[in-house]
C-alpha positions in Angstrom: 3.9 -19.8 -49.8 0.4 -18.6 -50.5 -1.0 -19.8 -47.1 1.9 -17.6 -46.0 1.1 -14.4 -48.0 -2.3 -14.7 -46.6 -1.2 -14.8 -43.0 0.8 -12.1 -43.3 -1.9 -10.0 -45.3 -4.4 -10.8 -42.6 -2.2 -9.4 -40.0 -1.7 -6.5 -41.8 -5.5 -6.0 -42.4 -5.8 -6.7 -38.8 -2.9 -4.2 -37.4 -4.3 -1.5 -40.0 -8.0 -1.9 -38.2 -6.9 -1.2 -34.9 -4.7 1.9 -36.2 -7.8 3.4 -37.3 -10.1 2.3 -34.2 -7.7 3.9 -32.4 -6.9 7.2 -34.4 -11.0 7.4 -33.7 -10.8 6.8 -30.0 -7.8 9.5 -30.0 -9.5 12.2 -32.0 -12.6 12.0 -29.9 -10.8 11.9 -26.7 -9.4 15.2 -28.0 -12.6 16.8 -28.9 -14.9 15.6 -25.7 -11.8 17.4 -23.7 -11.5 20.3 -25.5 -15.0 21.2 -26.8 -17.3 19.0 -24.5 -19.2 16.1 -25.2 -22.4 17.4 -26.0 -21.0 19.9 -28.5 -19.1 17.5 -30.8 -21.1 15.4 -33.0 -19.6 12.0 -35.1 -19.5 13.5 -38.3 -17.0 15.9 -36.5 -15.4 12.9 -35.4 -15.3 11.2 -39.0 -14.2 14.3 -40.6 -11.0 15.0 -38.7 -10.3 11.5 -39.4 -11.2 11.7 -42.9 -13.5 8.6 -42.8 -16.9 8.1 -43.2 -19.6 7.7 -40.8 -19.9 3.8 -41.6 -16.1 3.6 -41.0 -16.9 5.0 -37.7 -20.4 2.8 -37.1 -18.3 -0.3 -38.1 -16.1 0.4 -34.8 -18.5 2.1 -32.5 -22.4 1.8 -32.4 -22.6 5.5 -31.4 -20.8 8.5 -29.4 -21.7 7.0 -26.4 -20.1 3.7 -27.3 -16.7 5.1 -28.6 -16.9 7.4 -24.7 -17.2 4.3 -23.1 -14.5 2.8 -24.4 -12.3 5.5 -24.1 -13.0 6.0 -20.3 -11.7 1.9 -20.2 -8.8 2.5 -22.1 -8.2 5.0 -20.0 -9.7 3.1 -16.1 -7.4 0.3 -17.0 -4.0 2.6 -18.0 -4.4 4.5 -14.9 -5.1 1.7 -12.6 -2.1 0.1 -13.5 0.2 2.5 -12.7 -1.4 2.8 -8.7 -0.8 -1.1 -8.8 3.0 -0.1 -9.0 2.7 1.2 -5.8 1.8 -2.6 -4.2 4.4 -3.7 -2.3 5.4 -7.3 -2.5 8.2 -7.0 0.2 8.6 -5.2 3.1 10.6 -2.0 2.6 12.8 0.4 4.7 11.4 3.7 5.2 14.0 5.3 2.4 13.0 2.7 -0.1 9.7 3.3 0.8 9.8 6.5 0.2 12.1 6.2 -3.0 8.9 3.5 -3.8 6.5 6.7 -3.1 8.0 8.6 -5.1 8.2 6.7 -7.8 4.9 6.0 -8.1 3.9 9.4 -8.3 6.4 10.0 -10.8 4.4 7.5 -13.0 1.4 9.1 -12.1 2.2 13.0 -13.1 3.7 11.9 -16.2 0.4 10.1 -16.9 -1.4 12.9 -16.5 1.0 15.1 -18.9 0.8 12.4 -21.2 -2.6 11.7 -21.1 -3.8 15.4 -20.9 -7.3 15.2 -22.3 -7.9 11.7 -20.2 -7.2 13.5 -17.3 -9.4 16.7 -18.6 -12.1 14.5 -18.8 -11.5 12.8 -15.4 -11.1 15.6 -13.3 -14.3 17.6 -14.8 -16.7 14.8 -15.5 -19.2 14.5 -18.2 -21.9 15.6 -15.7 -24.5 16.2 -18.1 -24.1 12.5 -19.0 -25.7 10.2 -16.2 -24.4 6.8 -17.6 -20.6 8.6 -18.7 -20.7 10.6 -15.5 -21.0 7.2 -13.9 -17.8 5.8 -15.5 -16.1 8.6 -14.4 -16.9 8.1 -11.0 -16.2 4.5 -10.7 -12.9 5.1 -12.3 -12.2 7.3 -9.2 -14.2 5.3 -6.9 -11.4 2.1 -8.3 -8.4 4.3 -7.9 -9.0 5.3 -4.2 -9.6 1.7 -3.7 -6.1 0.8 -4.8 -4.9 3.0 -3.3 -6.3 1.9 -0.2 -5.0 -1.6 -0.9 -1.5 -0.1 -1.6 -1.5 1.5 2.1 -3.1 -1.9 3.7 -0.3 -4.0 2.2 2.4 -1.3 3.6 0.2 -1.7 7.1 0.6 -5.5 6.8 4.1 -5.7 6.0 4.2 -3.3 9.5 5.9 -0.5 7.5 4.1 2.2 9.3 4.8 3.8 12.1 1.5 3.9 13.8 -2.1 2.7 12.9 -3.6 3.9 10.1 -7.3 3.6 8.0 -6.5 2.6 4.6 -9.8 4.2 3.3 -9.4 7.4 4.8 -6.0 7.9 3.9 -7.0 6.7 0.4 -9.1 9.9 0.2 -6.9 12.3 1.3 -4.2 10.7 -1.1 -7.2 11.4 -4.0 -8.0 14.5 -2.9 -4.4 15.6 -2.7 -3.8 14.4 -6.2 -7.0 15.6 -8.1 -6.3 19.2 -6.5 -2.3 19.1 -7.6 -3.2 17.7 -11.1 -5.5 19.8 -11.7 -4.5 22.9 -11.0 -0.8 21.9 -12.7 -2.6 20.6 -16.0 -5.8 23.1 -16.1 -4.8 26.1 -14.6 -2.5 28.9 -15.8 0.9 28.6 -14.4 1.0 31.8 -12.9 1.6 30.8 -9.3 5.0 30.3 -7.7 4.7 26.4 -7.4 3.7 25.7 -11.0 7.0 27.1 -12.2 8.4 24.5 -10.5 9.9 21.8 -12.6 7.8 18.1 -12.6 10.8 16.3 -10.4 10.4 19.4 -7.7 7.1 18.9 -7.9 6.6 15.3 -7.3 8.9 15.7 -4.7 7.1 18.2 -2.8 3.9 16.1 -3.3 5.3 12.9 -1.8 7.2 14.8 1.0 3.6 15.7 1.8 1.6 12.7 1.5 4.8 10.3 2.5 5.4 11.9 6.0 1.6 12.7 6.5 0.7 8.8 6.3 4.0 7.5 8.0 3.8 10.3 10.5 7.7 11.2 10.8 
């Protein structure tokens, strides 16, 4: 009974410990988006959280550690929703596209979801070599899966024609930093942003779908 009581105290301590590592990681996700990196300092951090510095030090060794780990919270989320888009069978072209569409479903509601992720991702942290770095190679990953999504449609011959999976993967990048950013960053005072998300995705598929399976 006590060996029990234990257990179940140590899994409380334990579930409590990463409540607060990750209340930290949110609140300074929040405040490198919002007011920048450089201009938010821990005891910012601590004091929103209503810690204290050692609380914080016990988790992170410093702002750049707690940054890091946010960017690979963030790297490996991301990532796994573009591996949703890997085909394990071969597809018609309206599943495919259904497929397509889907996947960028995933991907806007991400971004809503993960606003200041995304904040961070699309600006950078450029006066930050090492976290500027992260950022890139979080970008650098995602066009490379989706390059590996478009060579596994290739070799399952579900496109029409010949394609380059790397040069597609950068205009499917480039297509989907522009949209996201404009639709999470920039006031919604053109026609398209008053569109609703589903219209939205749709119109960005339609785009990228037909472009790449050129039909």
């Amino acid at each position: 009974m006590d060996q029990s009581r234990e257990l179940t105290n140590i899994q409380t301590q334990d579930k409590r410990k990463q409540e607060r590592k990750q209340q930290l990681l949110s609140i300074a996700l929040e405040m490198f988006a919002t007011q920048g990196y450089d201009n938010t300092k821990i005891s910012d951090i601590v004091a929103k959280a209503n810690v204290s510095q050692g609380t914080f030090y016990w988790y992170f060794k410093s702002k750049e550690m707690i940054a890091i780990e946010m960017l690979n919270d963030g790297r490996l989320a991301i990532l796994h929703t573009i591996s949703m888009g890997y085909r394990v069978e071969k597809a018609s072209v309206q599943d495919a596209y259904i497929s397509s569409r889907n996947l960028f479903e995933q991907l806007f509601h991400f971004a809503g979801k993960n606003r200041y992720f995304m904040g961070i991702l699309l600006k950078g942290i450029h006066s930050q070599p090492i976290l500027q770095q992260q950022v890139d190679l979080i970008k650098k990953e995602m066009q490379e899966a989706f390059a590996n999504n478009i060579r596994r449609a290739s070799a399952l011959k579900m496109l029409t024609r010949p394609v380059d999976p790397v040069l597609h993967s950068v205009f499917v990048m480039s297509l989907l930093e522009g949209i996201l950013s404009r639709w999470l960053f920039h006031s919604a005072n053109e026609e398209w942003q008053q569109l609703e998300l589903e219209q939205l995705v749709e119109k960005t598929v339609q785009f990228e779908f037909f472009g790449l399976f050129g039909m």
